[in-house]
C-alpha positions in Angstrom: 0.0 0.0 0.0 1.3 3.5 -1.0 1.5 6.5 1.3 -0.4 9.8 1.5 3.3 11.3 0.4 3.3 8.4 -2.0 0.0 9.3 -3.8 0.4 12.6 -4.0 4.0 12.0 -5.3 2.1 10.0 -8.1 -0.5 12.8 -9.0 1.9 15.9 -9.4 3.5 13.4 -11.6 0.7 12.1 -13.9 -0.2 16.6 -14.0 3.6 16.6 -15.3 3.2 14.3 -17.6 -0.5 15.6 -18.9 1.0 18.9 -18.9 4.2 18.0 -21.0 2.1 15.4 -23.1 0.0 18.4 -24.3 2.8 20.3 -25.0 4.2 17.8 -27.3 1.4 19.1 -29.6 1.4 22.7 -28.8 5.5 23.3 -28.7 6.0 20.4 -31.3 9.6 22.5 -32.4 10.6 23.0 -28.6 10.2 19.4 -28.4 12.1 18.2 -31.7 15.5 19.8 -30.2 15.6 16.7 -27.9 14.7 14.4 -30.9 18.3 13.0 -31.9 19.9 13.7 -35.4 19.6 10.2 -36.2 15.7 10.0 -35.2 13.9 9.1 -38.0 10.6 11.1 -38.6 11.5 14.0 -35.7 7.7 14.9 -35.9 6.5 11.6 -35.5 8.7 11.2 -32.8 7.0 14.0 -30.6 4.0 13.3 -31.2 4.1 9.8 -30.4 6.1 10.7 -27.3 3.2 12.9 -26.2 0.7 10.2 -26.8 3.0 8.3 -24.7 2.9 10.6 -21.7 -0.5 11.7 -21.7 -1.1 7.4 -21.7 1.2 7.6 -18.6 -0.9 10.4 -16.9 -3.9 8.6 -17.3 -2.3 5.2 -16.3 -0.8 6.9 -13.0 -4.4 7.9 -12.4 -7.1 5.3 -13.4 -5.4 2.0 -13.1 -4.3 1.3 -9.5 -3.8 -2.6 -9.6 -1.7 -1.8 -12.0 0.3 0.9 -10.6 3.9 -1.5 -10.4 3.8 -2.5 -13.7 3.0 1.1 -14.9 5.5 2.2 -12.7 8.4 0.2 -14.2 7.6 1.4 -17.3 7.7 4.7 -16.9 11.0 4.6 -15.3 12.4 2.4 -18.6 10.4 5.7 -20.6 12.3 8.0 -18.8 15.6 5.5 -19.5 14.7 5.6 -23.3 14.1 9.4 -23.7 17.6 9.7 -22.1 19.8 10.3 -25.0 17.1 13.0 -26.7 18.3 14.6 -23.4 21.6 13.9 -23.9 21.4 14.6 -27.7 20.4 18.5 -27.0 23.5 18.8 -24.5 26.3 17.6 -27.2 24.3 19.8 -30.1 24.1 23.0 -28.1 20.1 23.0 -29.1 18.6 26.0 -27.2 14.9 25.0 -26.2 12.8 25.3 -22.9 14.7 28.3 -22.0 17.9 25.9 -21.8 20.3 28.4 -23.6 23.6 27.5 -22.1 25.8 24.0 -21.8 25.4 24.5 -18.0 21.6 24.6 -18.2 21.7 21.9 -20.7 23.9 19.7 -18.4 22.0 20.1 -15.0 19.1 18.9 -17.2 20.6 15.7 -17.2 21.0 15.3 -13.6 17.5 15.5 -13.2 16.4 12.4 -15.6 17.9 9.8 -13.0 15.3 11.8 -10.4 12.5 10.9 -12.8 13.5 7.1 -12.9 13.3 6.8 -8.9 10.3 9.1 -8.9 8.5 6.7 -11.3 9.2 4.0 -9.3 8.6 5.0 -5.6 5.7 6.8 -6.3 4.0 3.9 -7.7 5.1 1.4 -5.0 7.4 -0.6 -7.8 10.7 -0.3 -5.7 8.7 -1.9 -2.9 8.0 -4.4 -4.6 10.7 -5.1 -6.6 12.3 -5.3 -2.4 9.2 -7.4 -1.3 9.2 -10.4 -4.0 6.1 -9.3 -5.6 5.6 -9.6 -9.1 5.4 -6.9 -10.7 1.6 -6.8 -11.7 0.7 -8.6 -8.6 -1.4 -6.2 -5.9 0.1 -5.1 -2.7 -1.6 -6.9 0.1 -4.6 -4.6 1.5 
């Protein structure tokens, strides 16, 4: 069972996700500097990526017996978007109001904090610890 700290953990982060889901269609350019060079289809690419988040939100939300499962992957989404990340440091691509290498490269310290976010908030590390399988329900 997940905390009240826990929960709420997981709400601000399904209103990230919405939020930045949406904005894959509204600041589609701002989004295509993460999309590496050697990305096919760069438009494709953030717009599926949006689908993919606002899916999360909604997941994060509406499907509690399956919070572990969504959990771990999220955390391998946020592992996979990784090198777009790292992709806009080596290029110099200014976007998000990241116009320097050092705001560029303090961006990347923060994707690691989204991979243990996505997994404590939705009880995954627990149960990863516990034994449980990962789409198994916590005991009530």
């Amino acid at each position: 069972m997940t905390s009240s700290l826990q929960t709420a953990a997981r709400l601000i982060l399904a209103a990230f996700l919405a939020v930045a889901g949406i904005g894959h269609f509204v600041a589609t350019d701002e989004f295509k500097a993460q999309v590496p060079s050697w990305m096919p289809a760069p438009g494709a690419v953030v717009l599926v990526s949006g689908v993919v988040e606002l899916a999360f939100a909604l997941a994060l939300i509406a499907l509690p017996r399956w919070r572990v499962p969504v959990g771990w992957a999220l955390a391998a989404f946020f592992v996979i978007i990784f090198p777009g990340n790292i992709a806009q440091f080596l290029a110099g691509t200014d976007a998000f109001g990241l116009d320097s290498d050092a705001a560029r490269f303090v961006r990347l310290l923060f994707q690691p904090l989204l991979v243990v976010w996505a997994l404590w908030c939705t009880g995954a590390w627990t149960a990863w610890r516990s034994g449980r399988a990962p789409s198994e329900p916590p005991p009530t």
